[in-house]
mmCIF file of the N, C-alpha and C atoms, coordinates in Angstrom:
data_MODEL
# 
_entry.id   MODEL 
# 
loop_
_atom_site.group_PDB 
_atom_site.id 
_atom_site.type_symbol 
_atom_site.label_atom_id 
_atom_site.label_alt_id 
_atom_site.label_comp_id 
_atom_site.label_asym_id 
_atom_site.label_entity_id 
_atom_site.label_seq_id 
_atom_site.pdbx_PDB_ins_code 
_atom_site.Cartn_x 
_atom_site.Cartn_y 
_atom_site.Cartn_z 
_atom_site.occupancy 
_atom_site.B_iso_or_equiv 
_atom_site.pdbx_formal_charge 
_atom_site.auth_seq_id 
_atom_site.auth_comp_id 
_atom_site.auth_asym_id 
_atom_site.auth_atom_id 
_atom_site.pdbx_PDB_model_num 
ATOM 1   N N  . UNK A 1 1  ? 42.608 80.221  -124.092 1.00 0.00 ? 1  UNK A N  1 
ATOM 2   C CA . UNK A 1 1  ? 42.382 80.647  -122.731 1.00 0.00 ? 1  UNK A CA 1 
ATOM 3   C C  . UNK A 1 1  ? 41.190 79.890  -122.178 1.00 0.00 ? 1  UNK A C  1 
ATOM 4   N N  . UNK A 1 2  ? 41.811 78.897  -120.682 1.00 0.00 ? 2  UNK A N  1 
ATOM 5   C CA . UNK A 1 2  ? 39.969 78.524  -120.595 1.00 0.00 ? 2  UNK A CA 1 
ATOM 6   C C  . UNK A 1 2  ? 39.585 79.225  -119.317 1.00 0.00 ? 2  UNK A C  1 
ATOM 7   N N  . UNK A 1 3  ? 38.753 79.461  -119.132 1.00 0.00 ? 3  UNK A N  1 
ATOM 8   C CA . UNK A 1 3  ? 38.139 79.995  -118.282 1.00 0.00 ? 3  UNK A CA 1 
ATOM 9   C C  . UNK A 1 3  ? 36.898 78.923  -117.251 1.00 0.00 ? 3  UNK A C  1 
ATOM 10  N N  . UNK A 1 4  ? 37.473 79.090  -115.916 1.00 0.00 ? 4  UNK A N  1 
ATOM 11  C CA . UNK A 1 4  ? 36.420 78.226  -115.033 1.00 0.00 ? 4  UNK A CA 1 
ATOM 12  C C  . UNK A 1 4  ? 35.885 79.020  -114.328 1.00 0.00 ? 4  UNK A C  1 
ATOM 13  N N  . UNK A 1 5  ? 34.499 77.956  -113.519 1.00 0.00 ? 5  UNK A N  1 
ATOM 14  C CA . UNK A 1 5  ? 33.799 78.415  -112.815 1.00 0.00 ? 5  UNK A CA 1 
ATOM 15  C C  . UNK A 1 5  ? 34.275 78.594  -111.760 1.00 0.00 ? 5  UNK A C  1 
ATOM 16  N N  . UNK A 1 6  ? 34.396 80.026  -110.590 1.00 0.00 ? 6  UNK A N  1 
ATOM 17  C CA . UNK A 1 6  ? 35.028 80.245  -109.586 1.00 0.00 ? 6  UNK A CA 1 
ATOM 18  C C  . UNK A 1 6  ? 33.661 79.730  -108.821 1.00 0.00 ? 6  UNK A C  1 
ATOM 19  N N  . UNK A 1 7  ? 34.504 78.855  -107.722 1.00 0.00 ? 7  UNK A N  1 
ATOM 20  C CA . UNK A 1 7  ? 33.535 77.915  -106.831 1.00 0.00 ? 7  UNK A CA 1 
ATOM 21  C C  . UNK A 1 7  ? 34.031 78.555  -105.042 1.00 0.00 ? 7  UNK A C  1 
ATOM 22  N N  . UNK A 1 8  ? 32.507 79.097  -104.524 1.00 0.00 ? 8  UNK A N  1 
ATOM 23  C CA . UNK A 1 8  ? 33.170 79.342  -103.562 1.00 0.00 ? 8  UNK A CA 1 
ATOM 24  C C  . UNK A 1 8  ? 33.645 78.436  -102.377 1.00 0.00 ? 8  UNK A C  1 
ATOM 25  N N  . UNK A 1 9  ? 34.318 79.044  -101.378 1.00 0.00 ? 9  UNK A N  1 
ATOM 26  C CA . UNK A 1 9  ? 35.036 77.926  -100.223 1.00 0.00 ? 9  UNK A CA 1 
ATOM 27  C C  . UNK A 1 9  ? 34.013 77.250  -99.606  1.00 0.00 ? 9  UNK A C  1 
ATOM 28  N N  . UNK A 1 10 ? 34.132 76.215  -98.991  1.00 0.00 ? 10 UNK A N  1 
ATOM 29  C CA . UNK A 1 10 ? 33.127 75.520  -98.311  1.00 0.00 ? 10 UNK A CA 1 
ATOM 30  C C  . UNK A 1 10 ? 33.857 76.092  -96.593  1.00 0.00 ? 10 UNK A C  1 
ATOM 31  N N  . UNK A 1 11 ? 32.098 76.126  -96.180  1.00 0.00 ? 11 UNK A N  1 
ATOM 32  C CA . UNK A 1 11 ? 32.713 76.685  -94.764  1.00 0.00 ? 11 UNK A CA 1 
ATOM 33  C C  . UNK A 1 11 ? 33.562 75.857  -93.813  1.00 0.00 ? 11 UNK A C  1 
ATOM 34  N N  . UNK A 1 12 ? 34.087 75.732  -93.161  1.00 0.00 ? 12 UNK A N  1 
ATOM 35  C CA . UNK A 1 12 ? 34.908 75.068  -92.519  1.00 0.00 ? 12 UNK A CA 1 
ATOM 36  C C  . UNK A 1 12 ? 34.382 73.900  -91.668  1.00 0.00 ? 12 UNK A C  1 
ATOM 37  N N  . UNK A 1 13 ? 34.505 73.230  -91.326  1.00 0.00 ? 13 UNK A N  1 
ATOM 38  C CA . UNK A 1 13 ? 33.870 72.102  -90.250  1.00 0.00 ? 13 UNK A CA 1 
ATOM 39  C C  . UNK A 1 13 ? 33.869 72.791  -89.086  1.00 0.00 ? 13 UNK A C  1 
ATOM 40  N N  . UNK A 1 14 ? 32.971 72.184  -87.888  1.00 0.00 ? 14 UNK A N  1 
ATOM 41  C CA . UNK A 1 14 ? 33.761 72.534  -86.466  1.00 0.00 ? 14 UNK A CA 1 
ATOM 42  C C  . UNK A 1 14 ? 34.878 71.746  -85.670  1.00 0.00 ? 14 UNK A C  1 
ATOM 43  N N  . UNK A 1 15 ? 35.485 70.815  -86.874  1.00 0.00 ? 15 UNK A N  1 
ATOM 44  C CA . UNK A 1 15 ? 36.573 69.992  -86.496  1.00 0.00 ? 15 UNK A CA 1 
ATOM 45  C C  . UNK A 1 15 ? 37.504 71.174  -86.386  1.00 0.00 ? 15 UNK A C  1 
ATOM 46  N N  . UNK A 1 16 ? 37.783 71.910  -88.051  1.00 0.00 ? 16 UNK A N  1 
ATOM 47  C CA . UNK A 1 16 ? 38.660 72.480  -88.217  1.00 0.00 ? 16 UNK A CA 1 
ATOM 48  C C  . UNK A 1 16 ? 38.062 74.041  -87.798  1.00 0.00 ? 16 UNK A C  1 
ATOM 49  N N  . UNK A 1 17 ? 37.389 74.464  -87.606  1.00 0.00 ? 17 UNK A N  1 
ATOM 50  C CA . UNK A 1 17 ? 36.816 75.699  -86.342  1.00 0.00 ? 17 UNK A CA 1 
ATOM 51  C C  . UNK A 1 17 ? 37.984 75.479  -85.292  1.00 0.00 ? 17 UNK A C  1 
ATOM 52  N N  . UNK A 1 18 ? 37.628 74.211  -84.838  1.00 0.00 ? 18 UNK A N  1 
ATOM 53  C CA . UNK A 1 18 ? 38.299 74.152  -83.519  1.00 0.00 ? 18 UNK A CA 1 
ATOM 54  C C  . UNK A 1 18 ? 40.010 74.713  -83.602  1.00 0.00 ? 18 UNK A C  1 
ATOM 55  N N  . UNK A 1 19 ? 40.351 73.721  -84.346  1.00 0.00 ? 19 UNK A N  1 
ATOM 56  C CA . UNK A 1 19 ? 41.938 73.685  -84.501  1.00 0.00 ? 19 UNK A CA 1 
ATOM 57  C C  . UNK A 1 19 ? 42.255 75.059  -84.931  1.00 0.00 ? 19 UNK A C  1 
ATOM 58  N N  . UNK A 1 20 ? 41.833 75.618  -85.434  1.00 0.00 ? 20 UNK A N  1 
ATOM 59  C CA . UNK A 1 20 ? 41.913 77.334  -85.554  1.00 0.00 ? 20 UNK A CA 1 
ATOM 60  C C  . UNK A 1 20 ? 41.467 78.064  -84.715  1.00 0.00 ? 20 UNK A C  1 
ATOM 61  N N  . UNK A 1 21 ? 41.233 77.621  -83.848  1.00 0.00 ? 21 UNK A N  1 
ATOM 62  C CA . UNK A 1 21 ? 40.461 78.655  -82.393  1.00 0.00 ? 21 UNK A CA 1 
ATOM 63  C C  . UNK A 1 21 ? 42.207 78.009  -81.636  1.00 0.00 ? 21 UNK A C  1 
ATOM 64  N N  . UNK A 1 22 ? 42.311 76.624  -81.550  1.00 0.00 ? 22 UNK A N  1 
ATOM 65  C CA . UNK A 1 22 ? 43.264 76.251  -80.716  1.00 0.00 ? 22 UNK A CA 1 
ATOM 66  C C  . UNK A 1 22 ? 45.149 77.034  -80.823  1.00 0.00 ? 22 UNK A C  1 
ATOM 67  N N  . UNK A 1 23 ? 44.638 77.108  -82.392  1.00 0.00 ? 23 UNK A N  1 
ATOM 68  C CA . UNK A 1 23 ? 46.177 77.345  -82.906  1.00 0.00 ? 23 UNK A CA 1 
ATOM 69  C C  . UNK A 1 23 ? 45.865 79.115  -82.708  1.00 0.00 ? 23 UNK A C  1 
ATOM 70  N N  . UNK A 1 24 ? 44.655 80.123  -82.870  1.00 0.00 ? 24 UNK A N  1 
ATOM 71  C CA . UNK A 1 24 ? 44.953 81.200  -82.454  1.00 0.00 ? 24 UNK A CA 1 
ATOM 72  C C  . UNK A 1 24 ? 45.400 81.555  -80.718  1.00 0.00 ? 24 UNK A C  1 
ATOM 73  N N  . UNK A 1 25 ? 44.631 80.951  -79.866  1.00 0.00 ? 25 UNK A N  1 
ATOM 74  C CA . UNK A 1 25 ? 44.954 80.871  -78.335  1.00 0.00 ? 25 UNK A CA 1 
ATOM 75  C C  . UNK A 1 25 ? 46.113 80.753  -78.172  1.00 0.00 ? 25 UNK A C  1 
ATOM 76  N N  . UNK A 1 26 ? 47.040 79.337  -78.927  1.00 0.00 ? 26 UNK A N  1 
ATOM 77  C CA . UNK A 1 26 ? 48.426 79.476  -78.948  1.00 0.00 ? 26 UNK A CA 1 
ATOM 78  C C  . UNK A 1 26 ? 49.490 80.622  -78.671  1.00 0.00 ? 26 UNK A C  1 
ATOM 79  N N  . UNK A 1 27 ? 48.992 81.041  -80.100  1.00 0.00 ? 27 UNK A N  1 
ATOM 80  C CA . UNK A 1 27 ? 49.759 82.328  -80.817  1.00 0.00 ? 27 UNK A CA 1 
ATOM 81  C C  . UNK A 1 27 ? 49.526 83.473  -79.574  1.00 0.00 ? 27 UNK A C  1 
ATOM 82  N N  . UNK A 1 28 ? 48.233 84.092  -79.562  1.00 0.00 ? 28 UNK A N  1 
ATOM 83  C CA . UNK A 1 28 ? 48.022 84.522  -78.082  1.00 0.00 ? 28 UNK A CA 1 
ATOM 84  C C  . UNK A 1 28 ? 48.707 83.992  -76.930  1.00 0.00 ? 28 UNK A C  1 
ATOM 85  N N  . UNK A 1 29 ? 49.119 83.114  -76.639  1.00 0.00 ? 29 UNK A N  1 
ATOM 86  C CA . UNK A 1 29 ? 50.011 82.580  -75.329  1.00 0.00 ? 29 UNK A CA 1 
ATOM 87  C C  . UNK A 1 29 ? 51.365 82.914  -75.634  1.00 0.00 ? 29 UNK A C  1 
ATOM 88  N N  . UNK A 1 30 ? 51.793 82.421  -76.761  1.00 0.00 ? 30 UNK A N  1 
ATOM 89  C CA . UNK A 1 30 ? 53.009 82.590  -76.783  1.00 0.00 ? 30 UNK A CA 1 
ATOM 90  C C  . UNK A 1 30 ? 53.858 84.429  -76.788  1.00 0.00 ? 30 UNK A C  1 
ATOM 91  N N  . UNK A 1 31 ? 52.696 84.977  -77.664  1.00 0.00 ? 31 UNK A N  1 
ATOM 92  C CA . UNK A 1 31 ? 52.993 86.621  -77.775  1.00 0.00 ? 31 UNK A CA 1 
ATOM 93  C C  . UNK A 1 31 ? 52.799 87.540  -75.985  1.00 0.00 ? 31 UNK A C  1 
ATOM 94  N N  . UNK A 1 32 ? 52.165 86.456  -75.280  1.00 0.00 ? 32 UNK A N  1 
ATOM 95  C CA . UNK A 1 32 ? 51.556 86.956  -74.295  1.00 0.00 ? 32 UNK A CA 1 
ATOM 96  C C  . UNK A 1 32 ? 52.899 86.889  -73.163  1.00 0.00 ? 32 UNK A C  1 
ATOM 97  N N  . UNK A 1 33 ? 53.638 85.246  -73.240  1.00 0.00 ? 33 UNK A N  1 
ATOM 98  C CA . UNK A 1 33 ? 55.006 85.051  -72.562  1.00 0.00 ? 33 UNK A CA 1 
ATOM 99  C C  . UNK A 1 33 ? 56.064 85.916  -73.167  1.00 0.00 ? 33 UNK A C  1 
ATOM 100 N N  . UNK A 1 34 ? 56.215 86.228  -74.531  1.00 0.00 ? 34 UNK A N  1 
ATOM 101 C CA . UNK A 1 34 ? 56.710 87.111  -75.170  1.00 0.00 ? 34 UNK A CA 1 
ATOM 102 C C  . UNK A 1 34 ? 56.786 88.319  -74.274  1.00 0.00 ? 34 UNK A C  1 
ATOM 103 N N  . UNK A 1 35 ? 55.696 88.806  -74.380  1.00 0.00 ? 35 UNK A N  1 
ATOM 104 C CA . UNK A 1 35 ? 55.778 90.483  -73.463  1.00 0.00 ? 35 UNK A CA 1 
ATOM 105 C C  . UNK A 1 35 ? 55.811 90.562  -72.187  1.00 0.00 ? 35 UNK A C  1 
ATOM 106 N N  . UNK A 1 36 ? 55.470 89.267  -71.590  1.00 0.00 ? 36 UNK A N  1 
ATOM 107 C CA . UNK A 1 36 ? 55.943 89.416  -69.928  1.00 0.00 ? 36 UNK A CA 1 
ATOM 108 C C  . UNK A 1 36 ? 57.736 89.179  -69.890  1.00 0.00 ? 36 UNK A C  1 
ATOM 109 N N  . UNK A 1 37 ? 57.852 88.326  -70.540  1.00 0.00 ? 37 UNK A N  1 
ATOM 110 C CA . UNK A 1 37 ? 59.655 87.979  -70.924  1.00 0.00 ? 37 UNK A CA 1 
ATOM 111 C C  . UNK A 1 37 ? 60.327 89.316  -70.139  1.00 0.00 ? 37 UNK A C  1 
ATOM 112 N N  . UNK A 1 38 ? 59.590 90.384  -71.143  1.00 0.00 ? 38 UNK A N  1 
ATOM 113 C CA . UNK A 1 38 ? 60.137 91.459  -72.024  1.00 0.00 ? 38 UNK A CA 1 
ATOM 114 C C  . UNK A 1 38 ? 60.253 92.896  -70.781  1.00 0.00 ? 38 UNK A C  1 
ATOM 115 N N  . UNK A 1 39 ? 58.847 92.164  -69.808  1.00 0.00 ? 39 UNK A N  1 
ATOM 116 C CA . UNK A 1 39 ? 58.087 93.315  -68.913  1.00 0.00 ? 39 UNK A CA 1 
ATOM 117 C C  . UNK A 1 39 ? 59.824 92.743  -67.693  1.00 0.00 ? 39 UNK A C  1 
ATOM 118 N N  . UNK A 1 40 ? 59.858 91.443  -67.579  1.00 0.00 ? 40 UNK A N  1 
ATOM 119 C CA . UNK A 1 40 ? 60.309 91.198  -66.362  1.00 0.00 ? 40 UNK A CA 1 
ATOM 120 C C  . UNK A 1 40 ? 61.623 91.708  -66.676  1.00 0.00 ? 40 UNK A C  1 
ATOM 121 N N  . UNK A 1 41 ? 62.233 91.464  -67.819  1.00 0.00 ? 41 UNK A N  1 
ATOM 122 C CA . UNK A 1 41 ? 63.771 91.967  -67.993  1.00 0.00 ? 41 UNK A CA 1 
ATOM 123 C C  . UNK A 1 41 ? 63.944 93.656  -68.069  1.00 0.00 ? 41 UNK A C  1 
ATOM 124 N N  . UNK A 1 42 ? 62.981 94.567  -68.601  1.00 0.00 ? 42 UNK A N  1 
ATOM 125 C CA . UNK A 1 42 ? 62.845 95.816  -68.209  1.00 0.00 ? 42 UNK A CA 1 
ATOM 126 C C  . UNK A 1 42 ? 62.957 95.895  -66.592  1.00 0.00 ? 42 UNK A C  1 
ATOM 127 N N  . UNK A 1 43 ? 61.927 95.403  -66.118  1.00 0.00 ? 43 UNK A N  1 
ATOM 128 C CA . UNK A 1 43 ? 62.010 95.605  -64.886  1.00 0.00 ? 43 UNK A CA 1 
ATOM 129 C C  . UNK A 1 43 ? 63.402 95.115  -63.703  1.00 0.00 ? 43 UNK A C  1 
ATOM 130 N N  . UNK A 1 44 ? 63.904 94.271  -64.324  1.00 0.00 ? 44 UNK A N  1 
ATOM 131 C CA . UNK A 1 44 ? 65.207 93.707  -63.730  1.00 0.00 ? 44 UNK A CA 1 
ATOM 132 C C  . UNK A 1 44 ? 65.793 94.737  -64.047  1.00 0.00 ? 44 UNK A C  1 
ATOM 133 N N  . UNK A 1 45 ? 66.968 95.276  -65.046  1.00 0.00 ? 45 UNK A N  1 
ATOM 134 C CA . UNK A 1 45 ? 67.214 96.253  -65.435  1.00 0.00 ? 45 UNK A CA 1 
ATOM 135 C C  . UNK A 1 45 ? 67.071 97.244  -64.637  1.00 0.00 ? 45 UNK A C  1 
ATOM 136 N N  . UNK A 1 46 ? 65.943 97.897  -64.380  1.00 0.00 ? 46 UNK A N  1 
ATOM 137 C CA . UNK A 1 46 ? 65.711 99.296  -63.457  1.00 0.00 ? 46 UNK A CA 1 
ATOM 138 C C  . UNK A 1 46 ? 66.243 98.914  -62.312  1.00 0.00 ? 46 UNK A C  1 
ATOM 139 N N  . UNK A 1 47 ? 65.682 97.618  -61.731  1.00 0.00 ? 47 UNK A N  1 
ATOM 140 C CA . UNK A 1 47 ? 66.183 97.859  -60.554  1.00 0.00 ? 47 UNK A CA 1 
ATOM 141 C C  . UNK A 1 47 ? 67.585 97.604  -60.244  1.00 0.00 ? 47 UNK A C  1 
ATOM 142 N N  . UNK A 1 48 ? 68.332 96.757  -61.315  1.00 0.00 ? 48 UNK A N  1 
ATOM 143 C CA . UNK A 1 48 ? 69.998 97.214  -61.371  1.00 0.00 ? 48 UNK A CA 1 
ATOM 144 C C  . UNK A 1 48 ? 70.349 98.650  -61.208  1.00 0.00 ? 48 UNK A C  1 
ATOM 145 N N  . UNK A 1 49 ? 69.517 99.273  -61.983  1.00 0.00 ? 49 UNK A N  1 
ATOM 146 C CA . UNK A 1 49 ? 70.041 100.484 -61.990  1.00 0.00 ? 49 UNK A CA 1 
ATOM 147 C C  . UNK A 1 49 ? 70.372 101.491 -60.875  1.00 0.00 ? 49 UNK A C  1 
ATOM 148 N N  . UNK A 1 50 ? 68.784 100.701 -60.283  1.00 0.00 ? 50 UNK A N  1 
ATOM 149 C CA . UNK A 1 50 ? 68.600 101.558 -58.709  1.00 0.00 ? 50 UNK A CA 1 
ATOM 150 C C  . UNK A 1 50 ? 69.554 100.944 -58.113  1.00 0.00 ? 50 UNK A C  1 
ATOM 151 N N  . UNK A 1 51 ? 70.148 100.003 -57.749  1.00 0.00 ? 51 UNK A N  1 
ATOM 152 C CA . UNK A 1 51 ? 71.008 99.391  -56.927  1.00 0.00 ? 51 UNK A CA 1 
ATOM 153 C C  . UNK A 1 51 ? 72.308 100.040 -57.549  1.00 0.00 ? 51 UNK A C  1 
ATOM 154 N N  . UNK A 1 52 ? 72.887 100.177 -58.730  1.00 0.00 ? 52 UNK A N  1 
ATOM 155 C CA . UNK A 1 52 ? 73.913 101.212 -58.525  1.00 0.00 ? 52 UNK A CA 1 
ATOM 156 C C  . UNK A 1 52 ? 74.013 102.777 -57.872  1.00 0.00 ? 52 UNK A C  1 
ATOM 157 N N  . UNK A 1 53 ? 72.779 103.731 -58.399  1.00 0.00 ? 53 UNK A N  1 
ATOM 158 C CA . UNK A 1 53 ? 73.045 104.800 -57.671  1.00 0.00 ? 53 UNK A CA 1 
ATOM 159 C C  . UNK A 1 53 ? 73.200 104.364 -56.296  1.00 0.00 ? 53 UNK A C  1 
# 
């Protein structure tokens, strides 16, 4: 069995800071078009509805 020295992570650059700030904003944008998608087709919907009664 060998056993090593656990070495901790080196902190990140602010190269790669960045690109992880960029790629979370993403994710945030995209979840964000996601739920308006979601808001506008609810809302289409109702007002079909109202237009039948």
């Amino acid at each position: 069995m060998i056993i090593r020295e656990i070495t901790a992570a080196k902190p990140p650059t602010p190269e790669q800071q960045r690109i992880k700030a960029l790629q979370a904003q993403a994710k945030r944008a995209r979840d964000a078009v996601k739920a308006e998608r979601a808001r506008q087709k609810i809302k289409n919907a109702q007002q079909t509805l109202m237009n039948i009664n």
